[in-house]
C-alpha positions as CSV (number, residue, x, y, z in Angstrom):
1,X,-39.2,-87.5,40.4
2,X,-41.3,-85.0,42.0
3,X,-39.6,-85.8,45.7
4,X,-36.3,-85.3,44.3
5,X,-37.7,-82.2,42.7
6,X,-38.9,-81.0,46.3
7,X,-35.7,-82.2,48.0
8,X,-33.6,-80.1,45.7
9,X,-35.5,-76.9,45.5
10,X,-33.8,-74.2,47.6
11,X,-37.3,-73.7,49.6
12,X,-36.4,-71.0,52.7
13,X,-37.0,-73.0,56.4
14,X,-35.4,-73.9,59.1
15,X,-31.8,-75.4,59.8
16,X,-31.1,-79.0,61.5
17,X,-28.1,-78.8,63.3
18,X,-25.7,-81.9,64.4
19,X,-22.3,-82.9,65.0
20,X,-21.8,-79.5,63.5
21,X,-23.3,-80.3,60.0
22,X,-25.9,-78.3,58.8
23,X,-28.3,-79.9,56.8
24,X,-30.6,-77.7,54.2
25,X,-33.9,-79.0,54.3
26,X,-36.6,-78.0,52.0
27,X,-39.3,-76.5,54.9
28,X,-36.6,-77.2,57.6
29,X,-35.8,-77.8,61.1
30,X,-36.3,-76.0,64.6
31,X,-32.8,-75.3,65.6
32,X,-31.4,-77.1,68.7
33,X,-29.7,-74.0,70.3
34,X,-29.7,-70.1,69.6
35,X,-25.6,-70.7,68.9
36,X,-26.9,-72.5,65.8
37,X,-28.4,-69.5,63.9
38,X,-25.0,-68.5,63.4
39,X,-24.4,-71.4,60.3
40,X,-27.3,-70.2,58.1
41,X,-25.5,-67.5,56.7
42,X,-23.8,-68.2,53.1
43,X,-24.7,-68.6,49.7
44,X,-27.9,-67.5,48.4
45,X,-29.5,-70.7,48.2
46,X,-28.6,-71.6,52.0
47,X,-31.2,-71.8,54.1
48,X,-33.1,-69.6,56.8
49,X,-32.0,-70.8,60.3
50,X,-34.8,-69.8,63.6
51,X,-33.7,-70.2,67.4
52,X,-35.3,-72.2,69.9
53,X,-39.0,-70.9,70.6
54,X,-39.7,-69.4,66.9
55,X,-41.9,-71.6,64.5
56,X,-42.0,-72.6,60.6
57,X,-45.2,-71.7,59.4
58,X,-46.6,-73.5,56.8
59,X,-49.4,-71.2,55.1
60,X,-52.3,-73.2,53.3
61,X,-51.6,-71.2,50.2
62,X,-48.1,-72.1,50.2
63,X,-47.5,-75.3,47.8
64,X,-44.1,-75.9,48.5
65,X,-45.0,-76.1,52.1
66,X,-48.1,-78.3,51.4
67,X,-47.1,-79.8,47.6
68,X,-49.2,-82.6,47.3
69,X,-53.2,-82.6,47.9
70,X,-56.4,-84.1,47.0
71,X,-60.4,-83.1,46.9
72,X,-59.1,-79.9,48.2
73,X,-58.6,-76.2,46.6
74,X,-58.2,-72.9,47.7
75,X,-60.6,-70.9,49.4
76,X,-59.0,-67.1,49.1
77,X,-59.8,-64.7,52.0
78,X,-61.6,-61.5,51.5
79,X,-59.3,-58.7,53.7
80,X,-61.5,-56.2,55.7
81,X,-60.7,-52.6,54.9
82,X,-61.4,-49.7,57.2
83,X,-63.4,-47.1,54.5
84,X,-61.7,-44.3,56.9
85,X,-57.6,-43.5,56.4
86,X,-55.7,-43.8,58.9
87,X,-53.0,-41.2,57.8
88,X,-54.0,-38.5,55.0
89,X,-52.1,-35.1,54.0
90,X,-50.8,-32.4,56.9
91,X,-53.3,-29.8,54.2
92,X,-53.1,-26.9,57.0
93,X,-49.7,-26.5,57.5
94,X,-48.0,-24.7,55.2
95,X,-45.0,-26.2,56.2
96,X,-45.6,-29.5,56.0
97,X,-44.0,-31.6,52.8
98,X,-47.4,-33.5,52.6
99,X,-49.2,-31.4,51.7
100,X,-50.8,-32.2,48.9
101,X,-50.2,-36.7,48.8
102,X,-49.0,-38.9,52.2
103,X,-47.9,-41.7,49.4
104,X,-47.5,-45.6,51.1
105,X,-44.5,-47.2,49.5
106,X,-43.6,-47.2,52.8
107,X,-43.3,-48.7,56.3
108,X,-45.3,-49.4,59.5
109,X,-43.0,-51.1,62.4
110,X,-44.5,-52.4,65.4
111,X,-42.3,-52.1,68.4
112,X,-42.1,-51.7,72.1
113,X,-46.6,-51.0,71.9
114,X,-45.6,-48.0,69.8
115,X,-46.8,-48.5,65.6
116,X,-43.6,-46.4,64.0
117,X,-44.6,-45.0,59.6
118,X,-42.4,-43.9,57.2
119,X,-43.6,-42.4,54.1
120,X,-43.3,-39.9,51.2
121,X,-44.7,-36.3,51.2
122,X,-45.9,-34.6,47.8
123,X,-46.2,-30.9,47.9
124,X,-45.7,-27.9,46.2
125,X,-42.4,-26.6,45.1
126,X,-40.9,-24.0,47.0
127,X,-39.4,-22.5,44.1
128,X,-40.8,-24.3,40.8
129,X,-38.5,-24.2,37.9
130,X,-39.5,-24.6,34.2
131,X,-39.6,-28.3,33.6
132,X,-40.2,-30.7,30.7
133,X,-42.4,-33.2,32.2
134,X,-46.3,-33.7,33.1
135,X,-45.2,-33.2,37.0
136,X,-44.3,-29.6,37.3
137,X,-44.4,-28.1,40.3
138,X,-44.9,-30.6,42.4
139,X,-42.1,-31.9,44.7
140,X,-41.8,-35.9,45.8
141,X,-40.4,-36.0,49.7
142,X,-38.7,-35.9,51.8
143,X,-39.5,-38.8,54.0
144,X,-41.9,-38.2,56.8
145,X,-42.5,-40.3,60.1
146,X,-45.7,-40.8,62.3
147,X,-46.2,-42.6,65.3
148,X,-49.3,-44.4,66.8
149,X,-50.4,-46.3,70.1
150,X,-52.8,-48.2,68.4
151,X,-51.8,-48.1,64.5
152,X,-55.3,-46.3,63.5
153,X,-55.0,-42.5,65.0
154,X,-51.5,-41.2,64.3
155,X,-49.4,-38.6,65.1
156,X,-46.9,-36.8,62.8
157,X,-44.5,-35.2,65.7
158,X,-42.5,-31.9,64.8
159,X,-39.3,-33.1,64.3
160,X,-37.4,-29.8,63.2
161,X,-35.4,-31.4,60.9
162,X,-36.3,-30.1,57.1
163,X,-36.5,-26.5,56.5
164,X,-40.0,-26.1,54.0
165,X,-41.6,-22.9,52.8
166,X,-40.3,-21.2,56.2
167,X,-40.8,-23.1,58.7
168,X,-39.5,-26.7,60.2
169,X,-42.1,-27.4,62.2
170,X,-42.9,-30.9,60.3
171,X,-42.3,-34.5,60.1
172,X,-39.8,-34.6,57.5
173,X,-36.9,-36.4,57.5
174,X,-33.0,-34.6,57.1
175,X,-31.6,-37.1,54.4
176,X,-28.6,-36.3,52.2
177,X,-31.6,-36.4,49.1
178,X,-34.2,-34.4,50.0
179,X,-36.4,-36.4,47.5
180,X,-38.2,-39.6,47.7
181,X,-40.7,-41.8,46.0
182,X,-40.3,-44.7,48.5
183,X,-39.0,-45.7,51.7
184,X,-38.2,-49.0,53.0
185,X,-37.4,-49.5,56.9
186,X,-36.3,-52.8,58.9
187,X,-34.8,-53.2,62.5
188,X,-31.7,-54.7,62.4
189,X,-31.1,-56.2,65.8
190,X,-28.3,-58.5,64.9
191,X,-26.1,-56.0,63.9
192,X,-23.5,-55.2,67.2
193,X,-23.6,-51.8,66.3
194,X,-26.1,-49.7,67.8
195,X,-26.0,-46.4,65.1
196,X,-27.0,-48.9,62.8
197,X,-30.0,-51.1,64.5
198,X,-32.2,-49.3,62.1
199,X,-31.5,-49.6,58.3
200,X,-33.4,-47.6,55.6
201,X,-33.6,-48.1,51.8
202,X,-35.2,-44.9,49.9
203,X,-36.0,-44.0,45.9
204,X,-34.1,-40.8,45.0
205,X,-35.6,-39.5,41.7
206,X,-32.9,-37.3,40.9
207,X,-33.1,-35.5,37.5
208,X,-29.4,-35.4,37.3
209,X,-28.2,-38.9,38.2
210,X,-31.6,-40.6,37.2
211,X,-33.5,-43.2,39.8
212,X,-31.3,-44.1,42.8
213,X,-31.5,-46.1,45.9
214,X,-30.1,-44.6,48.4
215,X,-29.6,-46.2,51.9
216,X,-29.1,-44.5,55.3
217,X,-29.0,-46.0,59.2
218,X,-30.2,-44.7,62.5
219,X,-29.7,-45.7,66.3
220,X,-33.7,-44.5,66.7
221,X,-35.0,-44.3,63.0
222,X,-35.6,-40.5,63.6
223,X,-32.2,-38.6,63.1
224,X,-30.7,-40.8,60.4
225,X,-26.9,-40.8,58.5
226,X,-26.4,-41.1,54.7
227,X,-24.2,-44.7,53.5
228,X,-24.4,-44.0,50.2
229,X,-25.9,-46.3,47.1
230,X,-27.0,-49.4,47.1
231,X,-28.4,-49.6,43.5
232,X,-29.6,-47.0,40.3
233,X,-32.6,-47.5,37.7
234,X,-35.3,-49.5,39.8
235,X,-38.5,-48.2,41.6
236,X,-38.8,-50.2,45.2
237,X,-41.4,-51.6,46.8
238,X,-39.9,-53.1,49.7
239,X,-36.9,-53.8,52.1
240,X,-36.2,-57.2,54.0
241,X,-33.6,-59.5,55.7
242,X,-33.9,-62.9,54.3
243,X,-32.0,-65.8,54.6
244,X,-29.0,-63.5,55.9
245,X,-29.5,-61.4,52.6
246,X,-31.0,-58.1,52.8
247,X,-33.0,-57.8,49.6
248,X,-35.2,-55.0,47.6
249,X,-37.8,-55.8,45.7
250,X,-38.3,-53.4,42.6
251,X,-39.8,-53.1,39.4
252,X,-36.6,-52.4,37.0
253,X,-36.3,-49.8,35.0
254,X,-33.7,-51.3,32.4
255,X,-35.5,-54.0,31.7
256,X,-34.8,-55.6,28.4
257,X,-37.0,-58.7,27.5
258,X,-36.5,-61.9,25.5
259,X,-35.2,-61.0,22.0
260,X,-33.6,-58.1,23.6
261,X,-36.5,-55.5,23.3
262,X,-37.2,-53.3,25.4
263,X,-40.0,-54.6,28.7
264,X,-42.3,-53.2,30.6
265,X,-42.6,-52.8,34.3
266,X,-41.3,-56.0,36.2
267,X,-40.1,-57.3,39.2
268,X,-36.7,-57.9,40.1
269,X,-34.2,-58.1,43.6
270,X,-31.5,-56.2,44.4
271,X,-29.6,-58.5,47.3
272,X,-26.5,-57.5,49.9
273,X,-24.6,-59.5,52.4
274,X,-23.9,-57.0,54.6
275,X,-25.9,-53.9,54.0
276,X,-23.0,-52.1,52.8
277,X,-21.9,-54.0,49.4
278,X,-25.0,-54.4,47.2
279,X,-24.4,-56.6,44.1
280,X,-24.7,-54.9,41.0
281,X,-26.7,-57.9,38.9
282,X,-30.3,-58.3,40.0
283,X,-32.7,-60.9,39.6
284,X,-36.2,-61.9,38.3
285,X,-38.2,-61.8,41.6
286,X,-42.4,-61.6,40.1
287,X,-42.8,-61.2,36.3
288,X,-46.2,-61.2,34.1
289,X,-46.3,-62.0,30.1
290,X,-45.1,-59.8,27.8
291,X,-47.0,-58.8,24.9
292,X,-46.2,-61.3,22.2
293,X,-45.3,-58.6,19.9
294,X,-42.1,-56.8,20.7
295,X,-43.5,-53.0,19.1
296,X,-46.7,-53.9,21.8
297,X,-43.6,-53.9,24.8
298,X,-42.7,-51.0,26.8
299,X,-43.5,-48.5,30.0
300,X,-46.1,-46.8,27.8
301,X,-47.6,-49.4,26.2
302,X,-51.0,-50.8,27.1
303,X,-50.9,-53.8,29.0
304,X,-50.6,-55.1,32.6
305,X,-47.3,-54.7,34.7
306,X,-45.7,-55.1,37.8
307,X,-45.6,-52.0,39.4
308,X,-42.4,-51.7,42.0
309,X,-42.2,-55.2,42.5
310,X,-43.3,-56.9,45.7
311,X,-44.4,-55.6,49.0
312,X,-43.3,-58.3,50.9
313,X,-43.5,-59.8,54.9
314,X,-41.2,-62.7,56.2
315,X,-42.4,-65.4,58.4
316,X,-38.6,-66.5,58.8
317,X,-39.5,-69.6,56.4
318,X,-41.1,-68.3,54.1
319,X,-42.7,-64.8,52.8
320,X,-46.0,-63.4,51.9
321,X,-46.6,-60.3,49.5
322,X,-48.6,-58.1,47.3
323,X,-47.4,-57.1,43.9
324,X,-50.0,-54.1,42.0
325,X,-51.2,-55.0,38.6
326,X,-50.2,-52.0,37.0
327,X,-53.1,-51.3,34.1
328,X,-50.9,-49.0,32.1
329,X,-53.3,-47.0,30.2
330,X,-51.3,-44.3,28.0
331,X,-53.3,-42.3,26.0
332,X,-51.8,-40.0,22.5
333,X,-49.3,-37.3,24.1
334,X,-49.3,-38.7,27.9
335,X,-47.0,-42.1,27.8
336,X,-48.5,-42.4,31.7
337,X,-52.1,-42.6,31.8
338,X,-53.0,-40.1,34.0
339,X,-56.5,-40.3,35.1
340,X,-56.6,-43.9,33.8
341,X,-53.8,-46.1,34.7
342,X,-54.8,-48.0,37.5
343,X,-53.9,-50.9,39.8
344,X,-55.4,-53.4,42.4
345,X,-53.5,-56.2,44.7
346,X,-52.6,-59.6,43.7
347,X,-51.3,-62.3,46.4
348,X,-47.8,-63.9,46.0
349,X,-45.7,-66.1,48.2
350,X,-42.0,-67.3,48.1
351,X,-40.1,-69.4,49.8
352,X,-36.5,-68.5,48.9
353,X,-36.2,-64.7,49.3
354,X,-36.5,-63.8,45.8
355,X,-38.3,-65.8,43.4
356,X,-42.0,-65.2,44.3
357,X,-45.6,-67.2,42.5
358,X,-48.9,-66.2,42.7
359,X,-51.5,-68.1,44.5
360,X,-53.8,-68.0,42.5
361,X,-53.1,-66.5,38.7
362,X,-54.6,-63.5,37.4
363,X,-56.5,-63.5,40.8
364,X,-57.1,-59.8,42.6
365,X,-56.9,-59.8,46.3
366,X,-57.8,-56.7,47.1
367,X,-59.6,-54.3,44.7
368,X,-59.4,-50.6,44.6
369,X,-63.1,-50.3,44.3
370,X,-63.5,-52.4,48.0
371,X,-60.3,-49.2,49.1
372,X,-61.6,-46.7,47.7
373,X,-60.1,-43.0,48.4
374,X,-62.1,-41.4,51.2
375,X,-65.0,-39.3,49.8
376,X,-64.5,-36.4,51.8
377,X,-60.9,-36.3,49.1
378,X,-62.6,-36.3,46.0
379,X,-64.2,-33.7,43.9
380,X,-67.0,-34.7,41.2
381,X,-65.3,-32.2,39.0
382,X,-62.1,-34.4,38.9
383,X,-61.4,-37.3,36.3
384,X,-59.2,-39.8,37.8
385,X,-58.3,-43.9,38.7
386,X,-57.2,-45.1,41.4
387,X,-53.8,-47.5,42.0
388,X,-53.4,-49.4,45.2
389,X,-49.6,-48.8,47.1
390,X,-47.8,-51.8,48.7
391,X,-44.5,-51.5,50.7
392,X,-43.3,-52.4,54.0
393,X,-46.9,-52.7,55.5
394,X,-47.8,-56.1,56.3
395,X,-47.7,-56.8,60.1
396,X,-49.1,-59.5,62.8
397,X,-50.3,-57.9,65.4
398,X,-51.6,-59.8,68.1
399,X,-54.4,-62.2,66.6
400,X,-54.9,-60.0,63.1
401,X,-52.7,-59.6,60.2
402,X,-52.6,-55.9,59.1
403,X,-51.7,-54.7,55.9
404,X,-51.3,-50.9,55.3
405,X,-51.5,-49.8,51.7
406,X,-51.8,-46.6,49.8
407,X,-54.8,-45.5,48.1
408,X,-53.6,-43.3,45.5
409,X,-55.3,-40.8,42.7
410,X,-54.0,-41.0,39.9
411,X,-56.0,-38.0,38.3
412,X,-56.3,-36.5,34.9
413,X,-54.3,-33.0,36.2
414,X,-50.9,-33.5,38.1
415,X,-52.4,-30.6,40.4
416,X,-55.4,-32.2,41.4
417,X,-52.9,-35.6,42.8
418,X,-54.1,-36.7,46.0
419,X,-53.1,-39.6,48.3
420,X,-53.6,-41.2,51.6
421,X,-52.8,-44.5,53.8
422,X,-55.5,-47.2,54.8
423,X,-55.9,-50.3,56.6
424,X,-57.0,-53.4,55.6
425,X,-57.2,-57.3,57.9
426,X,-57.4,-60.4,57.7
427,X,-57.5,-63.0,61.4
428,X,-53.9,-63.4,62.1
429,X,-52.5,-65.7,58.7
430,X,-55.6,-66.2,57.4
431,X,-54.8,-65.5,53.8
432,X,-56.5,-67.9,52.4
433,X,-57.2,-71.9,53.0
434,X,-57.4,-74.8,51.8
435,X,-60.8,-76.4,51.9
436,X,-63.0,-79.6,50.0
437,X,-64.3,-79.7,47.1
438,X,-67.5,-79.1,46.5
439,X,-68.9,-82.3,46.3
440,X,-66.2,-84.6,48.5
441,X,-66.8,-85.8,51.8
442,X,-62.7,-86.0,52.8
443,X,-59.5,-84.9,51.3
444,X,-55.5,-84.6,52.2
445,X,-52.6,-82.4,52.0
446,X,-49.0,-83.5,52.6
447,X,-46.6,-81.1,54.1
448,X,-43.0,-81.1,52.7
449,X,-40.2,-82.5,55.0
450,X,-39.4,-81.9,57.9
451,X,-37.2,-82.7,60.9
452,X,-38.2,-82.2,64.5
453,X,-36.2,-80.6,67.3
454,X,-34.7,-83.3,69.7
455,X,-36.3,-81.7,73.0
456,X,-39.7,-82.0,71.4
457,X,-42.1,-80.0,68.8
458,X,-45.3,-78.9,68.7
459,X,-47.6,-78.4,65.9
460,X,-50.6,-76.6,65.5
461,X,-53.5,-75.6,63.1
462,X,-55.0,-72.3,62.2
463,X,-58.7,-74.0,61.2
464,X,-61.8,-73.5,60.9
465,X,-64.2,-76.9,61.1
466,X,-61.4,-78.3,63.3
467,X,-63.3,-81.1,64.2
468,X,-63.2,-82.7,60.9
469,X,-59.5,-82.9,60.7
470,X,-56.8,-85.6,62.3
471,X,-52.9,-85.0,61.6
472,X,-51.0,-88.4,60.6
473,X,-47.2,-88.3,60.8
474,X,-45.3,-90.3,58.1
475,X,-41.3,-90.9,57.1
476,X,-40.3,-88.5,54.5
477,X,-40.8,-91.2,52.3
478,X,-44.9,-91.1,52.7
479,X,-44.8,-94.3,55.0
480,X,-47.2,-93.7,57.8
481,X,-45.9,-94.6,61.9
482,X,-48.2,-96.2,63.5
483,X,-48.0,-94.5,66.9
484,X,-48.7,-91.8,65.1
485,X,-51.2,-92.7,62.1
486,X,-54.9,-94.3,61.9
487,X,-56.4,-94.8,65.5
488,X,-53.5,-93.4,66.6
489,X,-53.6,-90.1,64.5
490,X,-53.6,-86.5,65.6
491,X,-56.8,-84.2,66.7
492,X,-56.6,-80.2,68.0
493,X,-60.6,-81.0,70.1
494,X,-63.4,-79.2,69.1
495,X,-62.8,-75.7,69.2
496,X,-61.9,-73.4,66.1
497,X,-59.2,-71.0,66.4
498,X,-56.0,-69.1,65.2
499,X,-53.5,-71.5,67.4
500,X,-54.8,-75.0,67.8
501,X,-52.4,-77.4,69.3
502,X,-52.5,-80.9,68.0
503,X,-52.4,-84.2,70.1
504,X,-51.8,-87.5,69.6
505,X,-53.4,-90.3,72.1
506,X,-50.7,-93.0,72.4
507,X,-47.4,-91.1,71.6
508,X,-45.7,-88.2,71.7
509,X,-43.6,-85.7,69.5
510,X,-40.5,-86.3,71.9
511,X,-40.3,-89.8,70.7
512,X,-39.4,-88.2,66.7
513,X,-37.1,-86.0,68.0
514,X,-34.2,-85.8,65.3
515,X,-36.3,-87.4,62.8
516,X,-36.8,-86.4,59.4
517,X,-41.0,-86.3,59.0
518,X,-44.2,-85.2,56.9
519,X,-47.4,-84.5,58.0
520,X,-50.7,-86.0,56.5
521,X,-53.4,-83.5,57.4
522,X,-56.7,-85.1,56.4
523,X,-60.0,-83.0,56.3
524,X,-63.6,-84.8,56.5
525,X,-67.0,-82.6,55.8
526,X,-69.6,-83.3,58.7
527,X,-72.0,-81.6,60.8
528,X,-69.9,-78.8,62.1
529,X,-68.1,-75.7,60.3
530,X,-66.8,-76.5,56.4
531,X,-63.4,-77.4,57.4
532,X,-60.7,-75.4,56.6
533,X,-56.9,-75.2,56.7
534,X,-55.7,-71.7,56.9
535,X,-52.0,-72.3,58.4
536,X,-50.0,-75.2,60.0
537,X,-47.5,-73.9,62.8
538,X,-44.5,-76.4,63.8
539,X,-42.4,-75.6,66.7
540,X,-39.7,-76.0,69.8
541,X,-41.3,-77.3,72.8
């Protein structure tokens, strides 16, 4: 039951390609030809495709990638956070539409050896007009953009686009809404058309046609053109191309729950086939319980949400993302708990573009108290909680996995709102592992299927205690080949590391070429480093 289980579940990978048949496989397949790529694209629950030279990655904390284990549990990484910010508010210049909060539902691209931001600016109105709610005077957007060489000192160049108490000389983005509370930027290099290799997603808060998503395209991602909407009444969190869907993630704001009451904050997706057509029915991407009480439901009720859905990254078979835990705090008269709401970062995977699981439940990743708001921004004077920002920011960069996040204030006095943008790493996929228990000597993990490329794959481990691990190949129905199981099973040496290639002694992965497989990665405590299994690459070659 449980195989069938696995081989029916629409789990994002890799496409096998022959006599022009494309099989969906639940992990999947390395393509035998770039030409190939071209038959993943169709219904929602068709599956990723890759080209010759990319790799499935298999994270540790994935369980549809590794479903079936034992003696072994997971062993969650703590990320590193850098206490400095690497981009805080342009205070001096009176021109500048960040003045006051440089917010992070945003994005960090890394291209050509250049790190490219987008984010949202809160200032000061120019001209502040009577209004009914607790945020008068202050002004969300426009976007801004920043560029760094080395994704820690950045520079926000004078762009000359947005005219601002004055003066243009800022990093503000001409959109056709000069608001924002989010924006969401990918590089599209499949489209043919070059004005729109980079595509943008972006909140507009409009008081007169209520939340929007607006979308716009660029040949550069600096001068940008309007293409209209792509959805109303959700609050994004991030933008990605998925299994030849682009999708947002988003808590929705219409949100009815079971029994038809009103919800709180949850996650949903928003999904296009072409960038231009956006359906109008969206779908439960991340969800936590609603109260059991329907009066207990509700945007300003107190309980924990999801706040703007998922920040998510795509490894091409699978994604990674954090989702805030939105500690909605109201208090008599202020429905949004300013100076207490607050959030931290939970851990979520998915495997199909949409639906995503936590890792661990209930478990915090990251903590606002371990990204804390620099102190040189805070005054003791000021009553306030902080809530942690995801978007667009997860990145591998070379051997380290970088996630930039938003460390925001929420403070008891709109005027005293402050915001800036931090760093926080992890070695490159090491999210988390999977390692013995405490008292075992050996345990197993079984990947799901998989079929090998006909010119020959290659796998490798991202481990630590490397030495107490072999790799047995089996049918993908559990029974073990020889050539490639017991004596004859798979070992990566001695030496830990990000990329460890595995080899077996009296075979190799030519011979499977075309076959359908598992992996049996076993794990055996000794006298070297606890092992542990962080990620297992598969690829051409």
């Amino acid at each position: 039951m449980l195989i069938a289980l696995l081989q029916r579940t629409p789990v994002v990978g890799l496409l096998s390609v022959a006599d022009k048949m494309v099989t969906a496989l639940p992990i999947g397949a390395i393509l035998k030809s770039a030409a190939a790529a071209a038959a993943w694209f169709g219904a929602m629950n068709s599956l990723a495709g890759e080209y010759d030279g990319a790799r499935a990655t298999l994270l540790a904390i994935d369980d549809y990638s590794l479903p079936l284990k034992s003696n072994l549990c997971y062993y969650m990484s703590a990320p590193t956070v850098r206490a400095e910010p690497v981009l805080t508010p342009s205070r001096r210049n009176p021109h500048a539409t960040d003045t006051i909060g440089a917010y992070f539902y945003g994005t960090v691209l890394h291209e050509g050896g250049k790190f490219r931001m987008w984010y949202y600016g809160l200032s000061r109105e120019e001209h502040p007009e009577p209004k009914s709610d607790l945020s008068s005077g202050l002004h969300e957007g426009p976007v801004c953009y920043a560029e760094s060489l080395d994704g820690i000192r950045w520079v926000k160049p004078k762009l000359g686009q947005v005219s601002f108490n004055g003066g243009n000389d800022n990093n503000a983005i001409a959109l056709p809404a000069d608001r924002s509370m989010g924006v969401f930027v990918i590089r599209d290099d499949d489209d043919p058309d070059p004005s729109r290799r980079y595509k943008m997603v972006y909140e507009n808060p409009s008081r007169s046609k209520g939340t929007t998503v607006e979308k716009a395209v660029s040949p550069d991602g600096i001068v940008w053109k309007g293409a209209g909407t792509a959805a109303s009444r959700l609050e994004p969190s991030s933008f990605y191309k998925f299994n030849g869907l682009y999708t947002i993630t988003a808590h929705n704001l219409a949100f009815i729950s079971e029994g038809g009451h009103l919800g709180g904050r949850q996650g949903y997706a928003w999904v296009s086939p072409d960038f231009d057509r956006w359906l109008p029915e969206a779908g439960e991407s991340f969800l936590l319980a609603e109260p059991a009480n329907p009066n207990d439901r509700g945007y300003n009720r107190p309980y924990v949400q999801v706040h703007v859905g998922v920040g998510a990254f795509s490894y091409g078979n699978a994604l990674v993302g954090l989702y805030c835990p939105w500690h909605a705090c109201p208090k008599p008269g202020d429905w949004f708990g300013t100076g207490t709401t607050f959030g931290d970062f939970g851990l979520v995977v998915s495997n199909d573009g949409q639906h995503f699981r936590e890792v661990v439940k209930g478990f915090v990743y990251l903590n606002r108290h371990d990204s804390p708001v620099s102190e040189a921004a805070v005054r003791p004077d000021v009553r306030y909680e902080e809530i942690l920002n995801q978007g667009n920011g997860i990145l591998n960069v070379g051997d380290e996995t970088r996630i930039y996040h938003g460390r925001w204030m929420n403070t008891e006095k709109f005027e005293d709102f402050y915001s800036e943008i931090a760093l926080a790493t992890l070695p490159r996929d090491r999210w988390g592992a999977l390692g013995l228990f405490p008292h075992a000597s050996e345990g197993a993990a079984w990947t799901a299927p998989m079929t090998l490329c006909d010119a020959g794959s290659k796998v490798s481990l991202n481990a630590q205690g490397i030495v107490g691990m072999r790799v047995e190949i089996a049918d993908e129905r559990f029974r073990l080949i020889p050539e490639y199981s017991g004596e004859n099973a798979g070992a990566a040496g001695t030496a830990d590391g990000l990329d460890c290639l595995v080899a077996w002694p009296r075979a190799n992965l030519g011979a499977l070429g075309g076959r359908r497989v598992r992996l049996l990665i076993h794990l055996q405590r000794g006298e070297y480093a606890e092992p542990r299994l962080f990620a297992v690459y598969v690829s051409s070659g």
